[in-house]
N, C-alpha and C positions, 0 to 999 in steps of 0.2 A: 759081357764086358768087352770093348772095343779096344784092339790093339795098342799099345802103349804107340805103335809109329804113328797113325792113325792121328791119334790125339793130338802130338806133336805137332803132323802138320798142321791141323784145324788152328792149332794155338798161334803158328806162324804165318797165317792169313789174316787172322784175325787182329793179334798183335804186332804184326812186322807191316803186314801190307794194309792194314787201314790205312796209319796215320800218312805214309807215302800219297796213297790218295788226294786224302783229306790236304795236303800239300800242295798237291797239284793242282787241285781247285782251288783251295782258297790265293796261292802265288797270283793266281792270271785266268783261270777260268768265267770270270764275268767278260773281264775286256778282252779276252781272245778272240769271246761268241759277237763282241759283237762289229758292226762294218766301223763306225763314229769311234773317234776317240775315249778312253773310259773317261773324262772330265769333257765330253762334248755338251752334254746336257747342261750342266752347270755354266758354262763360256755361255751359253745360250739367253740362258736362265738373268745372266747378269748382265747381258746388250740389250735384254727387252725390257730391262729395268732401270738402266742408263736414262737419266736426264737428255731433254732435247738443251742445246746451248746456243742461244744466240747473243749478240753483243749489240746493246743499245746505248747510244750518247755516250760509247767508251766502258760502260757498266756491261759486265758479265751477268746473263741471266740462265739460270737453270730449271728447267722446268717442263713439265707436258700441257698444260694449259697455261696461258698466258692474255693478259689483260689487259688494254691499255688506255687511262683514262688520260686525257688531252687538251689544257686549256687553247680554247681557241679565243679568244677575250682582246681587246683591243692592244691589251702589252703584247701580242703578240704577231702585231701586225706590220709590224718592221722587219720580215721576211723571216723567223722565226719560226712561225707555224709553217712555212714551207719545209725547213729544215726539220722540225717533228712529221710531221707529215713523209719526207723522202726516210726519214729513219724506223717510223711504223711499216712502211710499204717494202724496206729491204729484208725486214722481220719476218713479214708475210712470206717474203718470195725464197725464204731458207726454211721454211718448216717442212717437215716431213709430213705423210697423212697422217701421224701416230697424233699430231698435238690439236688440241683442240683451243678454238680462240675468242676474244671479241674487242670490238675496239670501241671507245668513248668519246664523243665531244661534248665540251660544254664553254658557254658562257652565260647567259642569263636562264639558255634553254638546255635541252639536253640533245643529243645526236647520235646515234647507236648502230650498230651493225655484230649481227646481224637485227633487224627491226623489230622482232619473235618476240626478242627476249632469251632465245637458248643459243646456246655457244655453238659456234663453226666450225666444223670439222673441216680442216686445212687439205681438202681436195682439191685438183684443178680447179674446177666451179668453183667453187668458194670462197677461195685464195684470189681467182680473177674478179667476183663481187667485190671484195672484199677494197681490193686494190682503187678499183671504182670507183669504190664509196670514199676510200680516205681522200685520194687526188679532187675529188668533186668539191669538197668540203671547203665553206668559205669562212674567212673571218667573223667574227660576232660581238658582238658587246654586251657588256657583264659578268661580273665570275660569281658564278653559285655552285661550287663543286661538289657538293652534300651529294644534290641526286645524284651525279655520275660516278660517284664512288660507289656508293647504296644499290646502284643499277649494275656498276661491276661484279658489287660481292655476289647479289644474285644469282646473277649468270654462272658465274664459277661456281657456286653451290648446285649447280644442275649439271657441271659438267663430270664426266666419269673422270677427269685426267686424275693423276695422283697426286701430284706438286703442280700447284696452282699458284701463280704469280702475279700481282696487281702490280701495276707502271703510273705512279701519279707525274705528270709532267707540267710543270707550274710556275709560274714567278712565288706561290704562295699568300699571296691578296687576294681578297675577297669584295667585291661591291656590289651585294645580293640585294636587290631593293627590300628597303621595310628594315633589315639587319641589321643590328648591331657588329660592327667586325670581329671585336674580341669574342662576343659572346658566339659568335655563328661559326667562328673556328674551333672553340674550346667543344662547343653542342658536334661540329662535326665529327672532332674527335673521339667523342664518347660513343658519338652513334655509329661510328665504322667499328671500331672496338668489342660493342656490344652484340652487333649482330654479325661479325667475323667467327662465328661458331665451329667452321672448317680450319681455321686458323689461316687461310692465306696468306704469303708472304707479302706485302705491302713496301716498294722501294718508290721512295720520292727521289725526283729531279727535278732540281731547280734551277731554271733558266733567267735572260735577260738581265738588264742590270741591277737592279734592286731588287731582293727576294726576300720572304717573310721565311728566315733561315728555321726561326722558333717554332713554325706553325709545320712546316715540311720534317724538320728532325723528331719533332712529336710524333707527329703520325706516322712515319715510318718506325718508329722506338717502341710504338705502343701496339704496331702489329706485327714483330719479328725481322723485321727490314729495315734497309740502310737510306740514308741520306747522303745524295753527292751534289753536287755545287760545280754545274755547267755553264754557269753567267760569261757573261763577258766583263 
């Protein structure tokens, strides 16, 4: 039989000086061991998940992949497209490597960058093509914006970004040869809608004087996105 002292102290090591331990560990023992603040990981965790922001025609955009489709059409030849054009190019030249991108033109045709088909990752090279290709871009006649929407969504469905952003910039007319106007905006509608399966955020802007307000609040309404009204 073990001495009654014996016992005691075993009982006071056991009972007294655990939970003391157990204290000092759980108070400070993670963040003590380590160099980083104990919320350093977390602070981290939530700037690599941070939106890129850039601001277009005054519009706030958020997002790591970004889209931008472009009427280049004869309403837009009254210096207008130069003006989308300097404000796609300032877009370019504030992204980080993190976002990835493409840009759109159209008027009867279509005009793409990058020309693959798959989205640009905003590297020097790419961001200096990129720039290239919009500055080079001439005026055009006809607006058939179906395929440069449809070419948009594509591309952004191939890109890894997480928040993905389409930029319709438009007067919102259409003069697609063979087309009916109503019917070839309402069919656009549906078809952006239908095959927007990643859900991309979809924001129209509508320039110049006269805009088809009904045609650009639709489409942006119908894919999670805002309508704003740039006209003069």
């Amino acid at each position: 039989m073990l001495p009654l002292r014996f016992v005691s102290c075993v009982l006071f090591v056991l009972g007294c000086g655990a939970p003391a331990l157990a204290q000092s560990a759980g108070a400070g023992g993670v963040k003590e061991n380590l160099d980083l603040p104990f919320d350093a990981i977390g602070e981290n965790g939530d700037e690599e998940d941070a939106p890129e922001i850039v601001t277009f025609y005054g519009v706030q955009l958020e997002g790591d992949g970004f889209f931008y489709v472009i009427d280049r059409s004869g309403t837009m030849a009254n210096g207008e497209l130069q003006v989308a054009k300097r404000e796609v190019i300032k877009n370019i030249t504030e992204f980080t490597e993190r976002v990835q991108f493409g840009v759109f033109f159209f008027d009867a045709g279509l005009m793409k960058f990058p020309s693959s088909g798959q989205p640009a990752d905003a590297n020097p090279a790419m961001k200096a093509s990129a720039i290239s290709f919009v500055s080079s871009t001439p005026n055009g006649g006809g607006t058939c914006p179906q395929a440069a929407l449809l070419a948009a969504l594509r591309m952004s469905q191939q890109a890894s970004a997480r928040r993905k952003v389409i930029v319709f910039l438009s007067d919102g007319h259409t003069a697609c040869s063979g087309a009916d106007g109503p019917q070839y905006k309402a069919a656009t509608i549906a078809a952006v809608s239908a095959q927007n399966f990643q859900r991309a955020v979809v924001n129209t802007i509508g320039v110049v004087e006269i805009i088809d307000e009904e045609f650009l609040r639709s489409l942006a309404g119908s894919n999670g996105g805002t309508y704003t009204k740039v006209g003069k």
